[in-house]
SERO-4910 file (N, C-alpha, C, O; in steps of 0.05 Angstrom, whole numbers):
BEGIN
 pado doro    nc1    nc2    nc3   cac1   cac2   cac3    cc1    cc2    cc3    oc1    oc2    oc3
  Unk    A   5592   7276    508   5590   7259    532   5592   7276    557   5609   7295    554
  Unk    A   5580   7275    582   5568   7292    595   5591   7281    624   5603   7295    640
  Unk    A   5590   7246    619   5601   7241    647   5626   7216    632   5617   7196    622
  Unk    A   5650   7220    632   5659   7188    628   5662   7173    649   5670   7180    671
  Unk    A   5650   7141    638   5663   7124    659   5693   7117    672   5714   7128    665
  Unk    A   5690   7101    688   5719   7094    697   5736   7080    682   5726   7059    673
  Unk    A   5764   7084    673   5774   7066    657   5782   7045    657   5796   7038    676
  Unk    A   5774   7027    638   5771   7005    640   5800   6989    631   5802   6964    627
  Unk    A   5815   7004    631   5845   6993    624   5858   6985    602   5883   6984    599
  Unk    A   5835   6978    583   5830   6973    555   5839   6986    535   5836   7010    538
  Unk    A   5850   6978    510   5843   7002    480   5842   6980    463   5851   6957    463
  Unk    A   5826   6997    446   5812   6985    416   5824   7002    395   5833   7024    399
  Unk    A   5825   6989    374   5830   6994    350   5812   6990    326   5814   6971    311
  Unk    A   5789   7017    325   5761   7004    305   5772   7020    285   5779   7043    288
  Unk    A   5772   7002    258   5766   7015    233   5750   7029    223   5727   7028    233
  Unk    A   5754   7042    205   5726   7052    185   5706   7067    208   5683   7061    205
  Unk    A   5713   7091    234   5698   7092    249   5688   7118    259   5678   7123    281
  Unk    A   5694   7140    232   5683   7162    230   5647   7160    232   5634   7179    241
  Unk    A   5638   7140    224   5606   7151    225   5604   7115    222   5620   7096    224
  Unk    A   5582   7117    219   5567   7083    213   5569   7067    239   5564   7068    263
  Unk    A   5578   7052    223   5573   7024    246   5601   7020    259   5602   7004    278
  Unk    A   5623   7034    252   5645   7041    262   5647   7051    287   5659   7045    307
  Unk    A   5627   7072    279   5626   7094    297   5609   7079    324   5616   7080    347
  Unk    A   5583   7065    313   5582   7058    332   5584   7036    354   5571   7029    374
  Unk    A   5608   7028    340   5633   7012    362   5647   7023    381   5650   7018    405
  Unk    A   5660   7044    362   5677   7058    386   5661   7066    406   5669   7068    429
  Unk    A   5634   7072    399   5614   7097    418   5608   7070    439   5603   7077    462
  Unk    A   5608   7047    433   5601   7024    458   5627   7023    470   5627   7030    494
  Unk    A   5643   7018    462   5669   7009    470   5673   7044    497   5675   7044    522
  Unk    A   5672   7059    485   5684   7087    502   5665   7087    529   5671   7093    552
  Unk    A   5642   7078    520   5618   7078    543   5623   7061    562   5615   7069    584
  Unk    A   5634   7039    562   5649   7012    582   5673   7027    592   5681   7017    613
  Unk    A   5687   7048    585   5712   7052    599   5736   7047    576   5758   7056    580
  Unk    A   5729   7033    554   5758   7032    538   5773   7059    533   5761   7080    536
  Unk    A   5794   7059    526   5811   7078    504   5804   7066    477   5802   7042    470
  Unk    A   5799   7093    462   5798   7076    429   5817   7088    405   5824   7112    408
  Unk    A   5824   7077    388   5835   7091    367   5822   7087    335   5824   7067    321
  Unk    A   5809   7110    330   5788   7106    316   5803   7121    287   5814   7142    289
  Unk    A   5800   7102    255   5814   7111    230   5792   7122    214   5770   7123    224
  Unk    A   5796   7133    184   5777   7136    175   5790   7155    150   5809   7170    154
  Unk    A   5778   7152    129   5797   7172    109   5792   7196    104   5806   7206     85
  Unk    A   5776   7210    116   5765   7237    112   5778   7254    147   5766   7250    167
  Unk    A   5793   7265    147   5806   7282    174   5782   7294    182   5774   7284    204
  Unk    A   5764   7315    172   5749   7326    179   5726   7309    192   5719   7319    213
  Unk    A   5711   7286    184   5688   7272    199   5709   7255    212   5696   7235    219
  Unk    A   5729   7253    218   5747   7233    239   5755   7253    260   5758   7246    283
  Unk    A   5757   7272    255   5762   7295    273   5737   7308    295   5741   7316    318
  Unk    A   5717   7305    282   5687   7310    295   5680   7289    311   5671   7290    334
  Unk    A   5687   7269    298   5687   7238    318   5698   7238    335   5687   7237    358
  Unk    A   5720   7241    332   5734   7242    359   5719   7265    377   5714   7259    400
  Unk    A   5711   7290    368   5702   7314    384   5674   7297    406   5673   7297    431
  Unk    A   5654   7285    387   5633   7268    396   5644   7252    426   5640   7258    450
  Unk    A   5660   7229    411   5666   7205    428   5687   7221    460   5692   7214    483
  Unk    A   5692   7234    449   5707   7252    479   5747   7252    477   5761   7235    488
  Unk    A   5753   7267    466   5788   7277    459   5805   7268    488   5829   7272    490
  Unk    A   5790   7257    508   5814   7250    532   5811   7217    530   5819   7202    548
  Unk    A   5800   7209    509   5792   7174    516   5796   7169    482   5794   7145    480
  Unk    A   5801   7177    460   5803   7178    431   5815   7197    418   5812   7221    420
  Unk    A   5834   7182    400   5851   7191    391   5836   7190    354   5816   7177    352
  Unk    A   5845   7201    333   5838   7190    305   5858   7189    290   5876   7206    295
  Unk    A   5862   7169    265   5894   7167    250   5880   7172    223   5874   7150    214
  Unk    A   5873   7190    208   5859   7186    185   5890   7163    162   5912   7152    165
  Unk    A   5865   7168    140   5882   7144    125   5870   7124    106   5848   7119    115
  Unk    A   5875   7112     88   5866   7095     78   5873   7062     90   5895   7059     99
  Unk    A   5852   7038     89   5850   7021    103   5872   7002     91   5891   6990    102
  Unk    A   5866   7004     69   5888   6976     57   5919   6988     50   5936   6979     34
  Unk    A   5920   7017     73   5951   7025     51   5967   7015     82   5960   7017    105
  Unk    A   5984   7007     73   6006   6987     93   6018   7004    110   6021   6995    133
  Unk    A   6030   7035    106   6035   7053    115   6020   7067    139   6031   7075    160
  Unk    A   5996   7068    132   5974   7078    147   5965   7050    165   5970   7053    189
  Unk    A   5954   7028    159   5964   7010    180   5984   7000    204   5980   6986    224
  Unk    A   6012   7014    192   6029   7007    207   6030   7032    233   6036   7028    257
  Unk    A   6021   7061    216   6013   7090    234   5998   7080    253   6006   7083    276
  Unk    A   5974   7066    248   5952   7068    263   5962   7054    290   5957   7063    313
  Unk    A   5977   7027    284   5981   7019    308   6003   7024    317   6005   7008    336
  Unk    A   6027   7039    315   6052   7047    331   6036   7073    340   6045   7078    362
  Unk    A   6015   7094    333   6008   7110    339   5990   7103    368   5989   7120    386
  Unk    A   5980   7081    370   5956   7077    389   5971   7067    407   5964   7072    430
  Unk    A   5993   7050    403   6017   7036    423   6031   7077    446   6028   7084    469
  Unk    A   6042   7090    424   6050   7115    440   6030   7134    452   6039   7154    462
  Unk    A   6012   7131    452   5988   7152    457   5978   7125    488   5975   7132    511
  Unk    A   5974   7100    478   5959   7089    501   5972   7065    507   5962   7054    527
  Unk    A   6000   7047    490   6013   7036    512   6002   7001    507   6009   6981    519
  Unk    A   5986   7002    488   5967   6976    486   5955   6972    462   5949   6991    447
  Unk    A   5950   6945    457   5926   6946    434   5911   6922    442   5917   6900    431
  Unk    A   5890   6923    462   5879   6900    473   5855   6882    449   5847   6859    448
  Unk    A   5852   6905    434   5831   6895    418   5819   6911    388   5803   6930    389
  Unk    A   5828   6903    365   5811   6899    345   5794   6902    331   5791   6885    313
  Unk    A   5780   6917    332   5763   6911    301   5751   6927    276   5739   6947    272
  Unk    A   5763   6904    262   5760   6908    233   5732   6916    213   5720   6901    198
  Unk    A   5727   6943    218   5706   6955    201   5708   6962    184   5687   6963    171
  Unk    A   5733   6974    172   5728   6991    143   5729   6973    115   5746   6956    109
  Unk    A   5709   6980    102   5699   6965     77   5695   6986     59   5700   7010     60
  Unk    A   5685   6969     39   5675   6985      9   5659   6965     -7   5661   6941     -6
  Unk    A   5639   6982    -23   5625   6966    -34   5615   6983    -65   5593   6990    -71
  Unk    A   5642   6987    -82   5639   7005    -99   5623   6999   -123   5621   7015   -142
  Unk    A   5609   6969   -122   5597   6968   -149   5570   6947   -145   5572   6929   -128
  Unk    A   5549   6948   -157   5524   6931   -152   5514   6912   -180   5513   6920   -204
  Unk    A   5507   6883   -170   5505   6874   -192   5522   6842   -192   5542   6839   -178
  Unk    A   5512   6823   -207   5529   6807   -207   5558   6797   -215   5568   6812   -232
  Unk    A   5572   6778   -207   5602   6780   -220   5610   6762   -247   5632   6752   -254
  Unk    A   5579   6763   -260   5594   6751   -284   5606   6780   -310   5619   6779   -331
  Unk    A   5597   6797   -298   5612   6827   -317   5628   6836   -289   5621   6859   -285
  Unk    A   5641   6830   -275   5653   6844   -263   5674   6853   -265   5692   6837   -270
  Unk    A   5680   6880   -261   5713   6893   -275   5735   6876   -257   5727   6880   -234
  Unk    A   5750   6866   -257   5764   6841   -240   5782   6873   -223   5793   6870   -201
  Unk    A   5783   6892   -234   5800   6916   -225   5789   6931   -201   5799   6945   -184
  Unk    A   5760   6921   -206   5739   6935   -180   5739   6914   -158   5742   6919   -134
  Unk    A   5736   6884   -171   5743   6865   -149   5768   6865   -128   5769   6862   -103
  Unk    A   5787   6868   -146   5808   6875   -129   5807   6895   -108   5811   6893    -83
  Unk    A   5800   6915   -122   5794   6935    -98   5787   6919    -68   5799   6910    -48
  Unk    A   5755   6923    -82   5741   6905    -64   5753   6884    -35   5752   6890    -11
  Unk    A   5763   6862    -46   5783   6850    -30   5805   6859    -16   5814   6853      6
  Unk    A   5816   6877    -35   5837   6895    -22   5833   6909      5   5852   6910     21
  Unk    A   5810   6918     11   5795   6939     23   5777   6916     51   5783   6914     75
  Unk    A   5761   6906     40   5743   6880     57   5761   6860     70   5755   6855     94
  Unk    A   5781   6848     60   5788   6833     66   5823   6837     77   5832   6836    100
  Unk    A   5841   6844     47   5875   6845     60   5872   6864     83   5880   6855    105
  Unk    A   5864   6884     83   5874   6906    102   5861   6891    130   5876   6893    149
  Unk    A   5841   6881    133   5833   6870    158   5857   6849    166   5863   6847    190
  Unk    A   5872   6833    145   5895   6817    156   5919   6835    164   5933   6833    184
  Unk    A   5919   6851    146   5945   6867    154   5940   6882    187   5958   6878    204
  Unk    A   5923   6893    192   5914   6907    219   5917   6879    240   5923   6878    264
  Unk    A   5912   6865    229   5908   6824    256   5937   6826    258   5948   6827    280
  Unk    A   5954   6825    229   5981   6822    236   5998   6842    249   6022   6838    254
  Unk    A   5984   6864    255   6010   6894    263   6007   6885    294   6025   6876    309
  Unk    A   5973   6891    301   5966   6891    325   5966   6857    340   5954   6851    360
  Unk    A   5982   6839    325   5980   6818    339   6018   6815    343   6027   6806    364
  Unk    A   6033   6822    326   6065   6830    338   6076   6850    357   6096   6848    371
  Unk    A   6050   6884    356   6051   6900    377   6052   6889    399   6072   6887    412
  Unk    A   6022   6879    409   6018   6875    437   6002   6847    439   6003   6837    461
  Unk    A   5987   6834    420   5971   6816    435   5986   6787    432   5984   6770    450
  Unk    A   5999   6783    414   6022   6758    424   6032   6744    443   6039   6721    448
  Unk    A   6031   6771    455   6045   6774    485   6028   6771    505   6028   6751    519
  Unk    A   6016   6784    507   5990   6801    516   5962   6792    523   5953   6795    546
  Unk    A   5947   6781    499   5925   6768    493   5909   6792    485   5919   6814    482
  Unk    A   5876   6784    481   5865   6806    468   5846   6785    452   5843   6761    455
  Unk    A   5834   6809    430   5810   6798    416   5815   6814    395   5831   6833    393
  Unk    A   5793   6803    374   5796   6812    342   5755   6809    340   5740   6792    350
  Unk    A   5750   6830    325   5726   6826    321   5721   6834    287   5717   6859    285
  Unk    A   5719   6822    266   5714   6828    241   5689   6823    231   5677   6801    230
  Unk    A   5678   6855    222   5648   6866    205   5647   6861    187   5650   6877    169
  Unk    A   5639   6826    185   5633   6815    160   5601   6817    149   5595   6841    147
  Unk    A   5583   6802    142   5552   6812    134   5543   6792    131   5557   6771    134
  Unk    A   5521   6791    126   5494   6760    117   5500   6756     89   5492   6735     79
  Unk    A   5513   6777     72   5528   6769     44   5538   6750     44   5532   6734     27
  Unk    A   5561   6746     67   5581   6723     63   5575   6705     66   5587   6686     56
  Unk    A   5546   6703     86   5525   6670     84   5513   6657     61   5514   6633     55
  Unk    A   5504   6675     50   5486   6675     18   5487   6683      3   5491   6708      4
  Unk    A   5485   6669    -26   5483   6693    -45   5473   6717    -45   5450   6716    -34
  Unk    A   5482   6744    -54   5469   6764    -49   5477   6777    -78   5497   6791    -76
  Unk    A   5463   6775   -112   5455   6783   -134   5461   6811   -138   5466   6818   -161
  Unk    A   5460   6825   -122   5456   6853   -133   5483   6868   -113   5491   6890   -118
  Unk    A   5495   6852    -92   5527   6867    -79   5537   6841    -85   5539   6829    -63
  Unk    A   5546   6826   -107   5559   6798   -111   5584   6800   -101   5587   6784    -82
  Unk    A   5612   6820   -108   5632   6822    -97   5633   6835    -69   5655   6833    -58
  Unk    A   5617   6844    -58   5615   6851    -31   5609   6826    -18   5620   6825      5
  Unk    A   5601   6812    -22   5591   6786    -13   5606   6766     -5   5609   6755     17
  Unk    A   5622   6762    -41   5648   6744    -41   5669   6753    -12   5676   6740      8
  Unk    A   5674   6777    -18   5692   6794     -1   5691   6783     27   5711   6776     40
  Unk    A   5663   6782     35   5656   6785     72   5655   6742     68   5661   6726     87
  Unk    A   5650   6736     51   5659   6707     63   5679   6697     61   5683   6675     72
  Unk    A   5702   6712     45   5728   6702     53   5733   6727     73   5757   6733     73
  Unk    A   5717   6743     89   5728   6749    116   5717   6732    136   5727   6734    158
  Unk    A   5704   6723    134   5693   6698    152   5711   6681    156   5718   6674    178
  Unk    A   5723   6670    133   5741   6649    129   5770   6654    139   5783   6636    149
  Unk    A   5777   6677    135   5798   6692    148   5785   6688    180   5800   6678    196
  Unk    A   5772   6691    184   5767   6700    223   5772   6671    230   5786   6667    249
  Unk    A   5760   6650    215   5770   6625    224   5801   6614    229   5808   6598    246
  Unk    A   5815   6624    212   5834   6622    206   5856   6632    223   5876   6620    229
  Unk    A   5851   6655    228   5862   6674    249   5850   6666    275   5865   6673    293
  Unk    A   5826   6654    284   5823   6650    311   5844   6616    320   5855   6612    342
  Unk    A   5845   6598    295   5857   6584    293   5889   6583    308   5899   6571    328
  Unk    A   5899   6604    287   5929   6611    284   5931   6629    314   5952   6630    326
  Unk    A   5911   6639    321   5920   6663    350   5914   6650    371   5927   6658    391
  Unk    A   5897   6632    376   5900   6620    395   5915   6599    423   5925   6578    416
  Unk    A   5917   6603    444   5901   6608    459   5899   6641    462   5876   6649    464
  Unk    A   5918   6660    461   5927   6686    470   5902   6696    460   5886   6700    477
  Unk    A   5893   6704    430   5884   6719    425   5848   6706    410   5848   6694    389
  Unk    A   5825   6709    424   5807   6699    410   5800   6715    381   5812   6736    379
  Unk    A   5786   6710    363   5778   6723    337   5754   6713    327   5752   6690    320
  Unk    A   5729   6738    328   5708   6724    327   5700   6743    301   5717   6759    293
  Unk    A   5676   6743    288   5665   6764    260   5629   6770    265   5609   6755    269
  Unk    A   5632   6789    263   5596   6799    263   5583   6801    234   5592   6813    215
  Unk    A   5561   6789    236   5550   6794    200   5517   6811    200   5494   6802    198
  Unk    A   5522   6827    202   5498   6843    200   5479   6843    179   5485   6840    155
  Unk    A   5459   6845    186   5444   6858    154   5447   6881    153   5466   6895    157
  Unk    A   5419   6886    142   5418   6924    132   5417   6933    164   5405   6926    184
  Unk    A   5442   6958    155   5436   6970    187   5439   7001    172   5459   7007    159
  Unk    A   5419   7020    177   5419   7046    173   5442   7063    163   5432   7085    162
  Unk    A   5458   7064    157   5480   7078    159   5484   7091    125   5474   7081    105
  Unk    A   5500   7112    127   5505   7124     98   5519   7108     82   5527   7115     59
  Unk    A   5524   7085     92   5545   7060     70   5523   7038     67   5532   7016     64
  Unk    A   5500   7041     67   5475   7023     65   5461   7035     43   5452   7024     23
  Unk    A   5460   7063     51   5433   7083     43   5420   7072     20   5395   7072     21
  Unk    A   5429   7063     -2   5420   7045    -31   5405   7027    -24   5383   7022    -34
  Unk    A   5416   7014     -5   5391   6987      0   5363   6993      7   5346   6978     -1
  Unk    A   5355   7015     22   5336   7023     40   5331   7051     38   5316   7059     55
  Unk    A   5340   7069     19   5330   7096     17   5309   7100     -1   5310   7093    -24
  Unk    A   5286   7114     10   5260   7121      1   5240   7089     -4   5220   7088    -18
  Unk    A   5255   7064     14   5238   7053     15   5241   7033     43   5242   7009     45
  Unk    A   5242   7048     55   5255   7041     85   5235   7024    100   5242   7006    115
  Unk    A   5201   7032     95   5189   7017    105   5180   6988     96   5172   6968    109
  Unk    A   5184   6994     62   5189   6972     56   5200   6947     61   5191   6924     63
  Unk    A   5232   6963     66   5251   6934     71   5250   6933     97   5261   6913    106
  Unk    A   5241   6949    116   5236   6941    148   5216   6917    144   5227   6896    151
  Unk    A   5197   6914    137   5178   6902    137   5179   6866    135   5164   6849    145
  Unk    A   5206   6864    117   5215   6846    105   5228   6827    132   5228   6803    131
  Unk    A   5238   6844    156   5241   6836    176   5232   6827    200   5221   6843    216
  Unk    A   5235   6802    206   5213   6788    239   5219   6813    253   5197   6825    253
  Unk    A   5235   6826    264   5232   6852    287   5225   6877    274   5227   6899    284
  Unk    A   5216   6872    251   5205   6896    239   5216   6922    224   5206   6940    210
  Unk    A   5245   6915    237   5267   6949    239   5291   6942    221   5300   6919    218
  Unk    A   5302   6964    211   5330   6961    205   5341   6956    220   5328   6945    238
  Unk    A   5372   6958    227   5394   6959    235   5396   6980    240   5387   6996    224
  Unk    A   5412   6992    267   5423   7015    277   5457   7020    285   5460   7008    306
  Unk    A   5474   7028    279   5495   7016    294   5502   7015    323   5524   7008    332
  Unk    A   5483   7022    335   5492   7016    371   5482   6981    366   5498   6964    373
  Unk    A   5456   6973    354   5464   6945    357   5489   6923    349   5490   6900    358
  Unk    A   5510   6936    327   5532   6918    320   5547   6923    343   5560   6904    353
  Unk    A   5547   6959    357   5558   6970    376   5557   6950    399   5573   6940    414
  Unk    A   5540   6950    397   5529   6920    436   5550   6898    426   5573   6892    434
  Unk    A   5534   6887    402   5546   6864    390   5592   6865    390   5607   6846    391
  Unk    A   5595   6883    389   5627   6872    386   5634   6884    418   5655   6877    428
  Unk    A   5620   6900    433   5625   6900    447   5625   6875    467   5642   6874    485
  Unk    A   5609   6860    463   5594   6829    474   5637   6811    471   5653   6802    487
  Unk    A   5637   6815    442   5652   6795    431   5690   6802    440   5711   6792    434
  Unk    A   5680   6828    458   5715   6835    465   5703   6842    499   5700   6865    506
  Unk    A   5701   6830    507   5693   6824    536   5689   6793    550   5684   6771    540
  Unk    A   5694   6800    577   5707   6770    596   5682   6761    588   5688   6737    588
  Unk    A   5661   6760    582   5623   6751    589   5632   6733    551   5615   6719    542
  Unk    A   5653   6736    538   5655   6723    521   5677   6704    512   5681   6695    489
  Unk    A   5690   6700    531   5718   6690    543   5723   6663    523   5742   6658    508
  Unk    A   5696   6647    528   5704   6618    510   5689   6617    486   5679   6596    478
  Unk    A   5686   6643    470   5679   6647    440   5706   6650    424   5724   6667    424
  Unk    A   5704   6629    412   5724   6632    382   5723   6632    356   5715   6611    347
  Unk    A   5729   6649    338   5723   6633    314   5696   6624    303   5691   6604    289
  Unk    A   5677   6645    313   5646   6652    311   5645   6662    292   5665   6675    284
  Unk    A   5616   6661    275   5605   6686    263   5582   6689    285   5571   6671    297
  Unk    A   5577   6724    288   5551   6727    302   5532   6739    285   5536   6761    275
  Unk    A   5513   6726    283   5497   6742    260   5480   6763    272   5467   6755    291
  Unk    A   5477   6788    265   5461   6808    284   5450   6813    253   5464   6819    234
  Unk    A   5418   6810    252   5403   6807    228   5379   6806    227   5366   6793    210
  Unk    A   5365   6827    255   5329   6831    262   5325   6805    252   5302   6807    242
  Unk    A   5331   6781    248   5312   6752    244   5305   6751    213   5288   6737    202
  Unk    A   5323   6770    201   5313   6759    163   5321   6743    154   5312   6738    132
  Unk    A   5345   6724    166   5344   6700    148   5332   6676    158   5338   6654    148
  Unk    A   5304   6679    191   5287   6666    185   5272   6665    163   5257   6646    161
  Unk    A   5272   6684    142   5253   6676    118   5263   6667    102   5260   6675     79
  Unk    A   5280   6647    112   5299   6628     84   5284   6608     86   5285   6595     65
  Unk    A   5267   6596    104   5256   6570    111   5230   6566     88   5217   6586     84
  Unk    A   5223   6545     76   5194   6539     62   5182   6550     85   5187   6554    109
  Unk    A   5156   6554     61   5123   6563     82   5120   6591     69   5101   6606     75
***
């Protein structure tokens, strides 16, 4: 980054935000002026991240998402470093197995949920006793078009993101008025935690799309940035679907 903006008084707390669609949250969020505190389980691409996103505006906590320890780091760490936790969101996932869930190892499911789903509550609950209780703030959880529809071939990824849907309801419910809580459901968006769906046939599955294109993450990036800003003040307890227009082709014809 060449110039930072003015600070915007703000900090975020994005999961999963070494690279992907993580990454590019924080990279919208830093561009408005926020502080961010960006996790990720690999030190070395969380460390580069931070080098990218700019070391006077981001901090990184490596770590695993669903370990209670490392949740509780992430946010007493972001509280001493910046004093705040205005905002939320819940990116880091997994999607360790493909295929439907009538053979499913119930040991992988767990995972699964463990990872998609508890750890996104546990992070709502740290950062909502830290500062937004008090405070107010927003929650933004990277759920998918899985959790709308069946999806055959990521079945437990699927299950997973619609009981995080159901969770965001739940939590915008329970946090309200202080704290809104809204969920983004993407489709395919480019990223190395996609690459299966769309590698070596990219034009293929673009095609399949009214705008023609995959997914990029500066568009989820716009998108949660949209959903933790005043221009979104009386959103609650949304899903936003950011999905180039593919589940217009659910319709007959």
């Amino acid at each position: 980054m060449t110039e930072l903006p003015a600070l915007s008084g703000k900090v975020a707390v994005v999961t999963g935000a070494s690279r992907g669609i993580g990454y590019g949250v924080a990279e919208a969020l830093v561009a408005r002026g926020d502080r961010v505190a960006i996790t990720g389980r690999g030190e070395d691409a969380l460390k580069e991240a931070v080098d990218r996103l700019g070391a006077e505006r981001v901090i990184g906590i490596a770590g695993k998402a669903h370990d209670l320890d490392h949740q509780t780091e992430v946010v007493e760490r972001t509280m001493e470093a910046f004093g705040r936790v205005d905002y939320l969101v819940n990116n880091a996932g997994t999607n360790p197995v493909f295929g439907p869930v009538a053979d499913l190892d119930l040991n992988v499911a767990r995972k699964v949920f463990e990872t998609n789903v508890i750890s996104a509550l546990g992070f709502a609950q740290k950062t909502w006793h830290a500062w937004q209780k008090d405070n107010g703030g927003a929650i933004v959880n990277i759920a998918s078009v899985a959790g709308l529809a069946p999806s055959p071939f990521i079945a437990a990824y699927g299950v997973s993101k619609a009981a995080l849907i159901n969770l965001t309801q739940q939590l915008a419910h329970e946090f309200a008025p202080k704290v809104r809580v809204n969920a983004i459901a993407p489709a395919v968006v480019k990223t190395q935690f996609a690459k299966a769906l769309y590698e070596g046939r990219e034009a293929e599955a673009a095609a399949a799309y009214p705008l023609a294109r995959l997914g990029v993450p500066s568009d989820i990036g716009g998108a949660a940035a949209f959903l933790t800003s005043e221009q979104s003040d009386w959103i609650t307890g949304q899903t936003l679907v950011v999905d180039g227009g593919i589940f217009l082709n659910a319709g007959v014809g």
